[in-house]
C-alpha positions as CSV (number, residue, x, y, z in Angstrom):
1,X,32.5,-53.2,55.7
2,X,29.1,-51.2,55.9
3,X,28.4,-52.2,58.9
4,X,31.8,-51.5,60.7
5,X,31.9,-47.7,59.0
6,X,28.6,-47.2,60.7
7,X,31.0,-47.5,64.3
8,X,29.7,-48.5,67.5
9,X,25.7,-48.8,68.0
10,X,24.3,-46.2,70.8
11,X,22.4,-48.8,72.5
12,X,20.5,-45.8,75.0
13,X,19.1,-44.5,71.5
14,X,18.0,-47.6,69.5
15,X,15.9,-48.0,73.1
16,X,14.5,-44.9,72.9
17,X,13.8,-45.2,69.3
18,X,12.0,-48.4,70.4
19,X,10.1,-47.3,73.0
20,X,8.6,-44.5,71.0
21,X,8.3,-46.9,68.5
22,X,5.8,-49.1,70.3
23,X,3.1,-46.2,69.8
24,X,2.8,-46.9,66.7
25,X,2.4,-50.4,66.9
26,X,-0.1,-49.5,69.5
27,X,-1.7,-47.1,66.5
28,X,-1.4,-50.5,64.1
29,X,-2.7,-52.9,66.9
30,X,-6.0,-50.2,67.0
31,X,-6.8,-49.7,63.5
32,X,-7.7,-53.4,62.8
33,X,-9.1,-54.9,65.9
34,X,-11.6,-51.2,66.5
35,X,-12.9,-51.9,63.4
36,X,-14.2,-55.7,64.1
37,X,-14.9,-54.6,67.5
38,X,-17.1,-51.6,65.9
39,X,-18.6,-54.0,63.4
40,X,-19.1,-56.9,65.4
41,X,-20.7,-55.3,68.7
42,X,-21.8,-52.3,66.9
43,X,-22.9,-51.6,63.7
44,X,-24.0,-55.4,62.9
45,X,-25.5,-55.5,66.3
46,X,-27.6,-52.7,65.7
47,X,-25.6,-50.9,69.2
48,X,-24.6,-47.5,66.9
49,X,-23.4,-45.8,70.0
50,X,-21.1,-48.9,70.7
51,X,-19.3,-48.9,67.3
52,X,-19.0,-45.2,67.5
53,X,-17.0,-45.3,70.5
54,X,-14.5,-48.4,68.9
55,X,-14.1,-45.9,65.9
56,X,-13.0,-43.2,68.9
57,X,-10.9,-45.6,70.2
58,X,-9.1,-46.1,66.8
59,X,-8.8,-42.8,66.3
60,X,-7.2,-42.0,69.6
61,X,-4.8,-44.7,68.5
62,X,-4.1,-42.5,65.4
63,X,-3.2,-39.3,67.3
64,X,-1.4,-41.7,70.4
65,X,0.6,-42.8,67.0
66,X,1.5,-39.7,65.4
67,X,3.2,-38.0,68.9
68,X,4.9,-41.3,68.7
69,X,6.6,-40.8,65.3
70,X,6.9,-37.1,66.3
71,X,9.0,-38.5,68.8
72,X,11.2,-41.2,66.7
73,X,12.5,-38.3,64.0
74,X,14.8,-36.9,67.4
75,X,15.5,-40.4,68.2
76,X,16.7,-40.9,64.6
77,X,18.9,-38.0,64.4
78,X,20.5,-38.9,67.4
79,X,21.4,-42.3,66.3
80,X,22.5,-40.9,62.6
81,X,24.3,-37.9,63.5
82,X,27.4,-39.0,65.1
83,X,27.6,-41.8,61.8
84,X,27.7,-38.8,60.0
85,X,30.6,-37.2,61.8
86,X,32.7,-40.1,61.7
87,X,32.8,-40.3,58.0
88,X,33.2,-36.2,57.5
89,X,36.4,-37.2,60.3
90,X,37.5,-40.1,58.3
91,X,37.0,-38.2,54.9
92,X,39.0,-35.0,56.0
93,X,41.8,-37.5,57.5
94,X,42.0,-39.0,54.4
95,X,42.1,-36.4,51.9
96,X,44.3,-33.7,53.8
97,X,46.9,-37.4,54.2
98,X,47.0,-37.8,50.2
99,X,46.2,-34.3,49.1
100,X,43.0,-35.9,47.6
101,X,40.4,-33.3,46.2
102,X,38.2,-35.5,45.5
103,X,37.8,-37.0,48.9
104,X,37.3,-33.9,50.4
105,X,34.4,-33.1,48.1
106,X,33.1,-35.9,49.2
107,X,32.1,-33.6,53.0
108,X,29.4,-31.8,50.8
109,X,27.8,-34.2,48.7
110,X,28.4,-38.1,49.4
111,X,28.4,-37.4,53.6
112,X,25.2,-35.9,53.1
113,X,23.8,-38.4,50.8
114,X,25.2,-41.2,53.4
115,X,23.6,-39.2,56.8
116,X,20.2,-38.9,54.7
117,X,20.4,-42.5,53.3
118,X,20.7,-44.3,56.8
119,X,18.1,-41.8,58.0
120,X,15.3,-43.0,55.5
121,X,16.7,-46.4,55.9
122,X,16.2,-46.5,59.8
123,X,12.7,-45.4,59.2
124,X,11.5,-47.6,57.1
125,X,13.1,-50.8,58.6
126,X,11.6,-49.6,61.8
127,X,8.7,-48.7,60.8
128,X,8.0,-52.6,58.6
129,X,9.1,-54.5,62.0
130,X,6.8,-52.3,64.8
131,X,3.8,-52.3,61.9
132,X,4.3,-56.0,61.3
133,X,4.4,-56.5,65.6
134,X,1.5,-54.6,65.5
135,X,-0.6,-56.0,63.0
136,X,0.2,-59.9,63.6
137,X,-0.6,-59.0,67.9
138,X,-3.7,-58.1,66.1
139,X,-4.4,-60.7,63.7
140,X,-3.8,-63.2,66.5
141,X,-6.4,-61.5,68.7
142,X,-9.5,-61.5,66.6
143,X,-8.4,-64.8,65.0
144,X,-5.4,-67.2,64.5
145,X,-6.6,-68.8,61.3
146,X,-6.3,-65.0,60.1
147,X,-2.5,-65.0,60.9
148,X,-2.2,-68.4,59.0
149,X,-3.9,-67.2,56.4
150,X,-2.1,-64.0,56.1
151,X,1.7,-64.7,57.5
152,X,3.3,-67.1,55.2
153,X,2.8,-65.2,51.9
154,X,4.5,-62.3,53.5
155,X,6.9,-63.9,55.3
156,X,7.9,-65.6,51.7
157,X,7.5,-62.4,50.2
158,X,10.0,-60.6,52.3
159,X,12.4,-63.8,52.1
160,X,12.4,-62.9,48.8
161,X,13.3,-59.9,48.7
162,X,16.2,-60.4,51.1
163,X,17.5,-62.9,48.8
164,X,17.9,-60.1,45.9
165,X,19.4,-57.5,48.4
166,X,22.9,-58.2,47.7
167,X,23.3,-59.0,44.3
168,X,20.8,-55.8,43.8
169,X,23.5,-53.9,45.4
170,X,26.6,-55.0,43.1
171,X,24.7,-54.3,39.9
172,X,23.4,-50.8,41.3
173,X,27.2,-50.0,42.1
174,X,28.4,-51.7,38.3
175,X,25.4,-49.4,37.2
176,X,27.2,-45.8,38.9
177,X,30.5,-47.0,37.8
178,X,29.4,-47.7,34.4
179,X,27.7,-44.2,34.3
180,X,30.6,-42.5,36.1
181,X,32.9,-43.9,33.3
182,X,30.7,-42.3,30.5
183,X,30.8,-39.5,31.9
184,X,34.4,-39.1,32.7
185,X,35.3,-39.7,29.0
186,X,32.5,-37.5,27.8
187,X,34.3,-34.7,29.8
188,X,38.0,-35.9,28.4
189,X,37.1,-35.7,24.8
190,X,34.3,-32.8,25.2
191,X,36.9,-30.3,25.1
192,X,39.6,-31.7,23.0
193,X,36.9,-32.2,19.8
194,X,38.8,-29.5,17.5
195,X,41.7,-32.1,18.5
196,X,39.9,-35.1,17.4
197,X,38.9,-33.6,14.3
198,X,42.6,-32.3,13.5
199,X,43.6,-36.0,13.9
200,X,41.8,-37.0,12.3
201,X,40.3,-39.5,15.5
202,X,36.9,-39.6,15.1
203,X,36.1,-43.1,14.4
204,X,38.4,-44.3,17.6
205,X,36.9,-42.1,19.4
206,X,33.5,-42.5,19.1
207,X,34.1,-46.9,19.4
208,X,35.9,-45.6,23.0
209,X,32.5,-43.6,23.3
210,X,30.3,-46.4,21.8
211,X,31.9,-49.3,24.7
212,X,31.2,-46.8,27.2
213,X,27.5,-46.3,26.0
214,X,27.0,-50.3,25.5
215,X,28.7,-51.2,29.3
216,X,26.2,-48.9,30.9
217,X,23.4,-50.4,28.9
218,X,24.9,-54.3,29.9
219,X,24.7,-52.8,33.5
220,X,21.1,-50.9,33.4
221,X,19.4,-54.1,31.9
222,X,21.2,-56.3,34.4
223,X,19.7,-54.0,37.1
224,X,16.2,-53.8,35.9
225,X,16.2,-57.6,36.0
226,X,16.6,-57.7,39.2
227,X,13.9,-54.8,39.6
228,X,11.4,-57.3,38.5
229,X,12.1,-59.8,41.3
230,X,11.1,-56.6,43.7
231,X,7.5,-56.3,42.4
232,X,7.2,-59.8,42.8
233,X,8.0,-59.4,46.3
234,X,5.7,-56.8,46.9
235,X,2.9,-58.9,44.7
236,X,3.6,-62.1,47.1
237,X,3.9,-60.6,49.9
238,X,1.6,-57.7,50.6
239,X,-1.3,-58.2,47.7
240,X,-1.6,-62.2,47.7
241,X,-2.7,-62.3,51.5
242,X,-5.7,-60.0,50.4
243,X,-6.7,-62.5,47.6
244,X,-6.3,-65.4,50.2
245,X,-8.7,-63.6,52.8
246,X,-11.1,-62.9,50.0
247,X,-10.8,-66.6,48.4
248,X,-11.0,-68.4,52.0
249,X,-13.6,-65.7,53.5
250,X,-16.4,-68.5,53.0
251,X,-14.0,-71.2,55.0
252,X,-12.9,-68.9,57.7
253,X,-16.6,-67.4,58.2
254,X,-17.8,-71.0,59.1
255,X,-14.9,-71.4,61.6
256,X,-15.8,-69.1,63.9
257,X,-14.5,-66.5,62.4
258,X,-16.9,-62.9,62.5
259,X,-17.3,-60.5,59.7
260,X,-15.9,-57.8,61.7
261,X,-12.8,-59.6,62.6
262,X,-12.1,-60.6,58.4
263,X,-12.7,-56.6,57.9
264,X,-10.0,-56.0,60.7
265,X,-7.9,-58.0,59.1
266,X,-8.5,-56.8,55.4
267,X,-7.9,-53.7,57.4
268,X,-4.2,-54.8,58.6
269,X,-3.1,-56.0,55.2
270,X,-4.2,-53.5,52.5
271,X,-3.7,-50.2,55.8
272,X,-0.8,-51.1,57.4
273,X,1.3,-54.3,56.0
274,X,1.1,-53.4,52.4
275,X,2.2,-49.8,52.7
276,X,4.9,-51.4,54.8
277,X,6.5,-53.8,52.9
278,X,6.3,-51.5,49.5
279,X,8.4,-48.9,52.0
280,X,10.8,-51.3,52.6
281,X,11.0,-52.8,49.3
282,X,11.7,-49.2,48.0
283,X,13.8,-47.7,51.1
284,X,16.2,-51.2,51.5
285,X,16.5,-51.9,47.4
286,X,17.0,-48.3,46.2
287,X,18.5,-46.4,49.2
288,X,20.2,-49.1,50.7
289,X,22.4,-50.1,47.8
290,X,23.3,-46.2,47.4
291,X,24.5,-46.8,51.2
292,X,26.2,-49.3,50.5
293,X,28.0,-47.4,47.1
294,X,28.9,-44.3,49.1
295,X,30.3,-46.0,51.7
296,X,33.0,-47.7,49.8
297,X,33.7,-44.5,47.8
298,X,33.9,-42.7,51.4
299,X,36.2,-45.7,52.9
300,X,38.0,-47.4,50.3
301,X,38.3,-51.1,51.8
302,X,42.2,-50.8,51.9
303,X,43.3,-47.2,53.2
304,X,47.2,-46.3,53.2
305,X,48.1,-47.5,56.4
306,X,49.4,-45.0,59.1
307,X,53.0,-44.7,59.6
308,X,54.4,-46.4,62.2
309,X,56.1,-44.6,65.2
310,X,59.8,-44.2,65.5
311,X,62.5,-42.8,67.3
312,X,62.9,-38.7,67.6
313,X,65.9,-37.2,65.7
314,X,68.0,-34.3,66.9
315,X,66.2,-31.2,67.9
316,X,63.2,-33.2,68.8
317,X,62.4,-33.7,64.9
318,X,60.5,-37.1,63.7
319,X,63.4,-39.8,62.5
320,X,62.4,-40.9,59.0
321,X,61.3,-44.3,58.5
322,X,63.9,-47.0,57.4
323,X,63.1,-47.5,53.8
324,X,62.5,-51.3,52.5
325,X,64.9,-50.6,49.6
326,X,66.8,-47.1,49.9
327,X,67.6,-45.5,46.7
328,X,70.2,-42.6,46.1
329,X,66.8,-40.8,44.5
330,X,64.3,-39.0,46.8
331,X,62.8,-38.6,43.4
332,X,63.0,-39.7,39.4
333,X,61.5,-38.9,36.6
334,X,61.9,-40.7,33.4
335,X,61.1,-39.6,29.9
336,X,56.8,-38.4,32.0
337,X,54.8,-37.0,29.3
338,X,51.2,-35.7,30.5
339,X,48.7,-33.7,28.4
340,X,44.8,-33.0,29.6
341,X,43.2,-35.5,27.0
342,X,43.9,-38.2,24.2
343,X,44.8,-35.6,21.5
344,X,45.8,-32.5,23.2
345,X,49.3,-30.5,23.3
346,X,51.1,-32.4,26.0
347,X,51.9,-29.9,29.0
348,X,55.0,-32.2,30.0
349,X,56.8,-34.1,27.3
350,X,59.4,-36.7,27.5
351,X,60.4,-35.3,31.0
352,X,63.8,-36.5,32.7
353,X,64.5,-35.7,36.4
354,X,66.6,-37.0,39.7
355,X,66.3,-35.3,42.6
356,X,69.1,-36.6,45.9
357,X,67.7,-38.0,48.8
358,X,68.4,-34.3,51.3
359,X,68.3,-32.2,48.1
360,X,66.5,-28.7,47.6
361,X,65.0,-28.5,44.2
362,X,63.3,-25.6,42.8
363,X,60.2,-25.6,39.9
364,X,60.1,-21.9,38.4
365,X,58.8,-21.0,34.7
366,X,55.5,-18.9,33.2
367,X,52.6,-19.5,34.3
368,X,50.0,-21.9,32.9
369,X,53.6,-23.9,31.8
370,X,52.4,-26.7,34.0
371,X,53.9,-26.3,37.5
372,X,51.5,-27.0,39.6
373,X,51.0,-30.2,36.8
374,X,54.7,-31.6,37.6
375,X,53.7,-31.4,41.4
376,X,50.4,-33.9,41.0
377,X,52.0,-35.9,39.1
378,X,54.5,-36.5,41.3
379,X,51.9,-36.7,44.3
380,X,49.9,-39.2,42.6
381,X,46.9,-37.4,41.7
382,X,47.6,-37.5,38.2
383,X,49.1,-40.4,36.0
384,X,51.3,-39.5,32.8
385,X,50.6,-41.0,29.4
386,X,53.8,-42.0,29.2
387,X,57.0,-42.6,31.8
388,X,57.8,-43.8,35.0
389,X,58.0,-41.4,38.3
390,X,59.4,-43.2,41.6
391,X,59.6,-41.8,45.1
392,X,62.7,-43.2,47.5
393,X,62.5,-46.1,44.7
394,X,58.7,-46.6,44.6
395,X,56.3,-46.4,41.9
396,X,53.7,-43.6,41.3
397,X,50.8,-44.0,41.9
398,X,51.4,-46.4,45.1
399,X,50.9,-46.6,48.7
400,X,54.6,-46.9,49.6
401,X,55.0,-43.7,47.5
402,X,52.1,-41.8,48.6
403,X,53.3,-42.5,52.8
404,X,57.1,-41.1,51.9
405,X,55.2,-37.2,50.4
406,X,53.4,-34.6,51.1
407,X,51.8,-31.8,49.0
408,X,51.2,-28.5,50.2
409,X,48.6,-26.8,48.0
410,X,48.3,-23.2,47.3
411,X,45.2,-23.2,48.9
412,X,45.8,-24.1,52.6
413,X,43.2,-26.2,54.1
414,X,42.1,-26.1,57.8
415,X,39.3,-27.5,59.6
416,X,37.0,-26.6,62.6
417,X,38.7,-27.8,65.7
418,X,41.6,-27.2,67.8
419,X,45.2,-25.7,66.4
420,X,47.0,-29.2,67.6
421,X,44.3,-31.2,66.1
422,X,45.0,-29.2,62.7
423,X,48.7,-29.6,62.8
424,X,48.6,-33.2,64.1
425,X,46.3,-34.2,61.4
426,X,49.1,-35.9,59.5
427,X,50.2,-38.2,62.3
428,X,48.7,-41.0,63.5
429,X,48.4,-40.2,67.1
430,X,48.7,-36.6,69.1
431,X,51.9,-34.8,68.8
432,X,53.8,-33.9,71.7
433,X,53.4,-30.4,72.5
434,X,57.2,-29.9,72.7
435,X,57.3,-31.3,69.3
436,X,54.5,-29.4,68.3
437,X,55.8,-25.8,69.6
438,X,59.4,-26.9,68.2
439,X,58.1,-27.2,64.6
440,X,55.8,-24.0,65.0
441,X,58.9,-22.2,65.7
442,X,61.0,-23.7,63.0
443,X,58.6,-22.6,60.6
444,X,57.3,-19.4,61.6
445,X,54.0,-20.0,63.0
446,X,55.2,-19.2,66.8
447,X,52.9,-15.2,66.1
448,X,50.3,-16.9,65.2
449,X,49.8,-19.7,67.7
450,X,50.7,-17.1,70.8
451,X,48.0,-15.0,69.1
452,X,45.2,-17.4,69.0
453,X,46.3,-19.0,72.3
454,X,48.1,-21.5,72.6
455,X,47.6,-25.4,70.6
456,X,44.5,-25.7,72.7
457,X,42.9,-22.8,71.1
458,X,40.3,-23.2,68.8
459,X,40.9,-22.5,65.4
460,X,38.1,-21.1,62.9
461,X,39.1,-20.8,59.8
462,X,37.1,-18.0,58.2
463,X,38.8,-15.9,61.0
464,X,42.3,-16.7,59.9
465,X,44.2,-14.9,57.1
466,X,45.3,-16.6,53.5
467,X,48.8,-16.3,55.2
468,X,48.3,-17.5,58.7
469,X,46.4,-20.9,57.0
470,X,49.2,-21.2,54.8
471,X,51.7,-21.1,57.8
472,X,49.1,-24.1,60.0
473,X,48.9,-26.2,56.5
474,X,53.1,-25.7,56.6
475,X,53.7,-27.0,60.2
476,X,51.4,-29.9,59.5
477,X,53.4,-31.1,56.7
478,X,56.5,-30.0,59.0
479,X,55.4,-32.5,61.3
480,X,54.2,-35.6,59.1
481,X,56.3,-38.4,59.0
482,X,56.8,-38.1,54.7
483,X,60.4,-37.5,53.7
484,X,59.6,-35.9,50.5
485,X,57.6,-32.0,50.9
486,X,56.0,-30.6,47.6
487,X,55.3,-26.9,48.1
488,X,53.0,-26.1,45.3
489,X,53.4,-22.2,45.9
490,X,52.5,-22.8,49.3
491,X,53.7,-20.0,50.6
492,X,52.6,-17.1,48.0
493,X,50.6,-15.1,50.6
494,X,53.8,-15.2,52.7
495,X,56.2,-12.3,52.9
496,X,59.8,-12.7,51.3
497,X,61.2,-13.5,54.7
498,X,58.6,-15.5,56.5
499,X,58.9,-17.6,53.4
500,X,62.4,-18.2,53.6
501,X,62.2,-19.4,57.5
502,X,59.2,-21.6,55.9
503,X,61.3,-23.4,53.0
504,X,64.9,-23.1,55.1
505,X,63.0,-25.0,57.6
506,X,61.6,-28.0,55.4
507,X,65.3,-27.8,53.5
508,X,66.9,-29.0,57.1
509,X,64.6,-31.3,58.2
510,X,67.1,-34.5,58.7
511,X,66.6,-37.3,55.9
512,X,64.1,-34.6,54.6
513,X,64.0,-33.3,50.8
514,X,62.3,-30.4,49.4
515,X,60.4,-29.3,45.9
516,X,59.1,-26.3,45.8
517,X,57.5,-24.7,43.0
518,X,58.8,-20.9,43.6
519,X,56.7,-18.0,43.2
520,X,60.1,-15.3,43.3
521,X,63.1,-15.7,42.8
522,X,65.1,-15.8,45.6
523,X,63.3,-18.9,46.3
524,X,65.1,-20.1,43.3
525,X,68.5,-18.7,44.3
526,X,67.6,-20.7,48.0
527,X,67.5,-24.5,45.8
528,X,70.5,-26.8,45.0
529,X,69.1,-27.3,41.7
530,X,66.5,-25.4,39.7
531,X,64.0,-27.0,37.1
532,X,62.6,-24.2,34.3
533,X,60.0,-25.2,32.5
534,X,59.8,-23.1,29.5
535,X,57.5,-25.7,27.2
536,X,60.1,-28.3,25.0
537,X,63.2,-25.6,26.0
538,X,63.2,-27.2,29.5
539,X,66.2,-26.7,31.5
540,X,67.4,-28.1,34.5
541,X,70.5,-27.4,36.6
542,X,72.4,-25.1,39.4
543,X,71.5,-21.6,39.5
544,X,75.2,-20.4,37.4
545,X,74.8,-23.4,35.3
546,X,71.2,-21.7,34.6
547,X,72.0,-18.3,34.0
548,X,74.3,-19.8,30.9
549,X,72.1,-22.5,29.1
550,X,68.8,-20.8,30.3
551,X,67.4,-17.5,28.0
552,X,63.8,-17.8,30.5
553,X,66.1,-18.2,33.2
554,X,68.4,-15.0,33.3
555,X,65.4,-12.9,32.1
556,X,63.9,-13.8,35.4
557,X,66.8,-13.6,37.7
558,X,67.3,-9.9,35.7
559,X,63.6,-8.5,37.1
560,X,65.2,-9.6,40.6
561,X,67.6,-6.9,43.0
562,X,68.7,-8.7,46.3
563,X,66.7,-7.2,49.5
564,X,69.7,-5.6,51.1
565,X,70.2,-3.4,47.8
566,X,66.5,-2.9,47.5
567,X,65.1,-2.5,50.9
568,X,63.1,-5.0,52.6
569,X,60.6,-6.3,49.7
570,X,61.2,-7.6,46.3
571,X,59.2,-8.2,43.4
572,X,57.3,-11.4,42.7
573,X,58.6,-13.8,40.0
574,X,57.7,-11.8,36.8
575,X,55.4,-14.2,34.7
């Protein structure tokens, strides 16, 4: 799965990465064999001048080195960049689909951890393979009984340390989840401790507490056994080859082998090969088992799969897809309670709601009543306590459910790119441009496409407006293939009658059905059926049924006059 959320390799750039590369193998080549040249037809030879100019020679090999790492960073960054813009591409696709906050925090923190990550992790892995080239070419050149003596500890010590690679990475993973799960219920029952004490909950909560503490200490212990079998690699592999050159220095001496070349290759071992290996040791077992956590949290293993395509409607709308088992509910609620934490006030208790397949249903009350709530449970990004919530017949939270709604925030997102590529970012291929244009009209966003020229325009979305990124983020829900459209106020920075085009528009989409929760009330008055949340005094119903069983209700409808009577604006929803 790593591997295949890396993409395709750029086989032009691993060559330039290798060819600069070579350089420093040259430099690693130069620093051991100079040496026994300088020693042994220098120094010991009483030629000073000679073992002069091999110490010049090594450190031209230095500076010939150092342009050539100069050289690799570019080659690096062009290999890691684009990795890094697939996964911000495949985040962003992902969390504008779902409506997932979280994913989309993942752009500033978790991207940038993976681009950095793979970065340190190309270095190092190419820097233990040209470094081991180099010092093994050199090895082999003074002496091979050197390279006997020196290759098969660190080959075994770097077998080993392969063989710890992947269970290293599951128990670093069990290690963030266990910490991530400590966390999360520090910050559930952080706040709600008044609560705990007024329930008297203090001994259950502090065992939930107490298993979270004990599971991360299970998982920090299992990964610092494991740490262990990582300085024993380093231990086999990079110091015991400079014990076995010192313990077989008298054996190797009388084989032909000079004083200058067992320096050299002292030199290699404890200048180039150790430093190496503990690199890699560090880079592959710490970073690359982050790499390989992030990655899963950026691409989940099973993604909701993209809608298949289907047959056009009238007016050049999307058909809806034919549903496994149709229900006579685009939406149900039964007896959802939700409250932010274990002992808190519930914000929605022992809720009941059915919502037709077609129907227009709108969410009105005070604010902070839990509105906005109601719409993420519904979406999935929230799970009650208690009940059951079903979309077309599906449970919440579920894939089947999640591909049949859409939720458009309050806060309209848009993204660097093209206007067709924003509005098409729900599908999962291009839109038509008749198709496109046709649901820009229907909407309302006709102005502002015209004025930033045309769906091939580019789009930068600290130019746009709050309104005119609430209109894009309305026509990209238009055109996604979900049957069910949550407007979470979606359209507050929208005049009175640019959102009324907005919600008549998502109210006739065929097979379509609408929630919106309504900043004014004539949104209300637009709705088959009206929900008012007013705490336990909940009321549901048409909008005369409403202005009888409702006291919240009617004083809201009172602080409303129609347009025509009032000119051309009306007030907001009084809260």
């Amino acid at each position: 799965m790593t591997v295949r959320a890396l993409g395709p390799l750029r086989w032009r750039v691993l060559a330039r990465l290798a060819g600069w590369s070579v350089l420093e193998a040259g430099q690693t080549f130069l620093v051991g064999y100079a040496l026994a040249r300088a020693l042994d037809e220098g120094f010991l030879a009483g030629r000073a001048r000679v073992g002069l100019l091999w110490l010049g020679v090594a450190a031209l090999g230095v500076a010939v080195g150092a342009f050539g790492t100069g050289r690799v960073y570019g080659a690096v960054a062009a290999l890691v960049e684009p990795v890094r813009d697939r996964l911000v591409e495949r985040v962003v696709a992902r969390g504008v689909r779902e409506a997932d906050g979280a994913a989309l925090s993942g752009l500033t923190q978790q991207v940038e951890i993976a681009r950095d990550t793979l970065a340190g992790l190309v270095m190092v892995s190419r820097s233990f393979v040209f470094t081991a080239a180099g010092a093994s070419a050199g090895l082999l050149s003074l002496s091979p009984r050197l390279l006997l003596v020196v290759a098969p500890p660190l080959l075994a010590g770097v077998g080993l340390f392969a063989a710890t690679l992947r269970p290293l990475a599951r128990r670093q993973e069990a290690f963030l989840v266990a910490d991530e799960a400590l966390a999360e219920q520090w910050g559930t029952v952080c706040p709600g401790l008044r609560d705990v004490t007024a329930a008297g909950a203090e001994t259950q909560t502090g065992a939930d507490l107490g298993a979270h503490v004990d599971a991360e200490l299970r998982a920090a212990r299992s990964l610092a056994r494991f740490g262990v079998l990582r300085v024993a690699s380093l231990a086999l592999g990079g110091q015991l080859p400079v014990v076995l050159l010192l313990v077989t220095a008298p054996w190797l001496l009388a084989h032909d082998v000079t004083p200058g070349a067992l320096v050299g290759a002292l030199a290699y071992v404890t200048q180039s090969l150790l430093p190496a290996l503990q690199n890699l040791i560090h880079g592959l077992g710490t970073s690359g088992s982050r790499l390989t956590v992030v990655l899963r949290r950026l691409i989940p293993p099973e993604e909701t799969p993209a809608a298949p395509a289907r047959p056009e409607g009238t007016h050049g709308q999307p058909a809806l897809p034919p549903l496994p088992a149709p229900s006579p509910d685009a939406l149900a609620l039964a007896s959802v309670t939700f409250a932010y934490g274990p002992a808190s006030e519930p914000v929605i208790d022992g809720l009941d709601l059915r919502v037709p397949d077609g129907g227009h249903l709108a969410v009105v009350g005070p604010s902070g009543i839990g509105k906005s709530t109601l719409t993420a449970l519904v979406a999935g990004l929230l799970t009650p306590g208690d009940g059951a919530i079903r979309v077309y017949g599906h449970p919440v939270p579920g894939e089947e459910a999640t591909a049949r709604r859409v939720l458009i925030p309050q806060e309209a997102y848009v993204h660097t790119g093209t206007l067709a590529e924003n509005l098409g970012h729900l599908r999962a291929g291009p839109v038509p441009e008749e198709e496109l244009l046709a649901a820009a009209d229907a909407v309302g966003l006709t102005p502002v496409l015209e004025a930033l020229g045309g769906p091939r325009a580019q789009v930068e979305p600290s130019a746009l407006s709050a309104g005119e990124r609430q209109l894009i983020a309305l026509t990209r829900a238009y055109l996604s293939r979900a049957p069910l459209a949550l407007l979470d106020e979606a359209t507050c920075h929208l005049d009175p009658e640019a959102e009324a085009r907005a919600e008549r528009a998502f109210a006739g989409r065929p097979g379509g059905t609408l929630v919106v929760v309504a900043h004014r009330i004539s949104s209300a008055r637009r709705a088959d059926l009206i929900l008012v949340m007013d705490g336990r005094r909940t009321a549901y119903g048409t909008h005369d049924e409403l202005l009888t069983a409702s006291p919240l209700y009617r004083d809201l409808v009172g602080g409303w006059t129609p347009a025509s009577a009032a000119g051309p604006s009306e007030p907001a929803l009084p809260l």
